[in-house]
C-alpha positions as CSV (number, residue, x, y, z in Angstrom):
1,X,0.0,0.0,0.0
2,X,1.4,3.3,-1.1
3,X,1.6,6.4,1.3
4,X,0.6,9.9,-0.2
5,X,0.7,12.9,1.6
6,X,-1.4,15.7,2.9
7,X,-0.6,19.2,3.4
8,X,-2.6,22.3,4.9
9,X,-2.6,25.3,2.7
10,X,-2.9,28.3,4.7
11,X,-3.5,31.8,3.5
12,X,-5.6,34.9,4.6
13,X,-8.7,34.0,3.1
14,X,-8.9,30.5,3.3
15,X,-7.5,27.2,4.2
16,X,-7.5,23.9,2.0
17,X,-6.3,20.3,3.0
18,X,-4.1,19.6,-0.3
19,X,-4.1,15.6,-1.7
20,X,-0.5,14.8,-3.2
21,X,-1.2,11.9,-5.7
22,X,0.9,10.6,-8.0
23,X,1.9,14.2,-9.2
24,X,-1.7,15.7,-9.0
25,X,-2.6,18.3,-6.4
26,X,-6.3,17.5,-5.1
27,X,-7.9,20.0,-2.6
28,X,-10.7,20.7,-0.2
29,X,-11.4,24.1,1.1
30,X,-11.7,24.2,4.5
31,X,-13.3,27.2,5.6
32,X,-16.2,27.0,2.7
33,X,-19.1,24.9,2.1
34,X,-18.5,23.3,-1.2
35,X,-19.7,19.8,-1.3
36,X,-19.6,19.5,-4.6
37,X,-15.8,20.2,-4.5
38,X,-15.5,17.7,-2.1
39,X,-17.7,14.7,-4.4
40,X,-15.3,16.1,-7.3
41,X,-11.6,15.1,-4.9
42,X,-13.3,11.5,-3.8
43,X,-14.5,10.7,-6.8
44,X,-10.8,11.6,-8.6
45,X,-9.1,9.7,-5.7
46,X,-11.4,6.6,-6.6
47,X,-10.1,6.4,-9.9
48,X,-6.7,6.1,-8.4
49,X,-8.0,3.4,-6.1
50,X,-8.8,1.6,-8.8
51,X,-5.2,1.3,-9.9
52,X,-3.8,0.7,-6.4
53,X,-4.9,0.8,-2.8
54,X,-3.4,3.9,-1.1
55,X,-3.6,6.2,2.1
56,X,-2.6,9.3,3.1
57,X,-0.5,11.3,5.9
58,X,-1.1,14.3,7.1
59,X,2.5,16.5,7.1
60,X,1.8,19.4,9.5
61,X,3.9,21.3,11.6
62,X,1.2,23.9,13.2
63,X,-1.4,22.3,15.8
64,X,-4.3,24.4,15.2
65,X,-8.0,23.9,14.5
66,X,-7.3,23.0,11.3
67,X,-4.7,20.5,11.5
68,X,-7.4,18.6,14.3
69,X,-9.9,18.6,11.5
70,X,-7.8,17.7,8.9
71,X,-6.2,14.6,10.9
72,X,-9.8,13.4,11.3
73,X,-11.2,13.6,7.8
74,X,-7.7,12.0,6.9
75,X,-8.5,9.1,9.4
76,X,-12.0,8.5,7.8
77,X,-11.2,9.3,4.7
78,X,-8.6,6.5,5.1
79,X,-11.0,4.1,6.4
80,X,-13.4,5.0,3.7
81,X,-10.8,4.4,0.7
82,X,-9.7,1.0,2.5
83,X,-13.3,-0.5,2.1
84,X,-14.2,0.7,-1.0
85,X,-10.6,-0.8,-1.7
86,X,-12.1,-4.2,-0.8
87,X,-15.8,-4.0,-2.4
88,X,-13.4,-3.1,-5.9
89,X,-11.4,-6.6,-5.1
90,X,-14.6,-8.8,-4.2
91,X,-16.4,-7.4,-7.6
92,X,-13.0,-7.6,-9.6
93,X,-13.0,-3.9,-10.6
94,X,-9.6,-2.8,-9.8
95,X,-7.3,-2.1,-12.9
96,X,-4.2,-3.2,-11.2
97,X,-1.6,-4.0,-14.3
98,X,0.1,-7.5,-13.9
99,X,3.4,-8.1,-15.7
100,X,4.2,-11.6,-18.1
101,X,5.8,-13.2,-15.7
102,X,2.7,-13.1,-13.0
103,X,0.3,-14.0,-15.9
């Protein structure tokens, strides 16, 4: 299982947990109301899923509110992408490439 991380972008206006995968930058605003942003990151990060189970770390050095709140969506969000891992496995949806020799 791969490790990706997790940063927290802070600026004056707003603060957004940022999703390192695999060279794309994935975010979630923080101090907004935008669930459709948020169904836009999961469903991006379930296409990766699909090619690999994965979690992620939160890198942090500041303790505030915001690094509480992102540590916890990170532990869910871990949980949730470790299920949904599974249910892809049991239906045989993953798209995990296999080399010759394994075939």
């Amino acid at each position: 299982m791969e490790t990706h991380k997790a940063t927290i972008k802070r600026d004056d206006t707003q603060t957004n947990l940022m999703f390192s995968i695999n060279g794309n930058d994935l975010e979630i605003n923080l101090t907004e109301d935008k669930p459709i942003e948020v169904k836009s990151v999961f469903n991006k990060l379930l296409l990766q899923l699909k090619k690999g189970e994965f979690k992620f770390e939160l890198e942090d050095v500041k303790e505030d509110l915001f690094f509480h709140i992102s540590s916890e969506y990170i532990s869910q969000l871990n949980a949730e992408l470790s299920s949904i891992y599974k249910e892809l496995e049991d239906y045989d949806l993953l798209e995990i490439e296999t080399t010759e020799e394994e075939e």
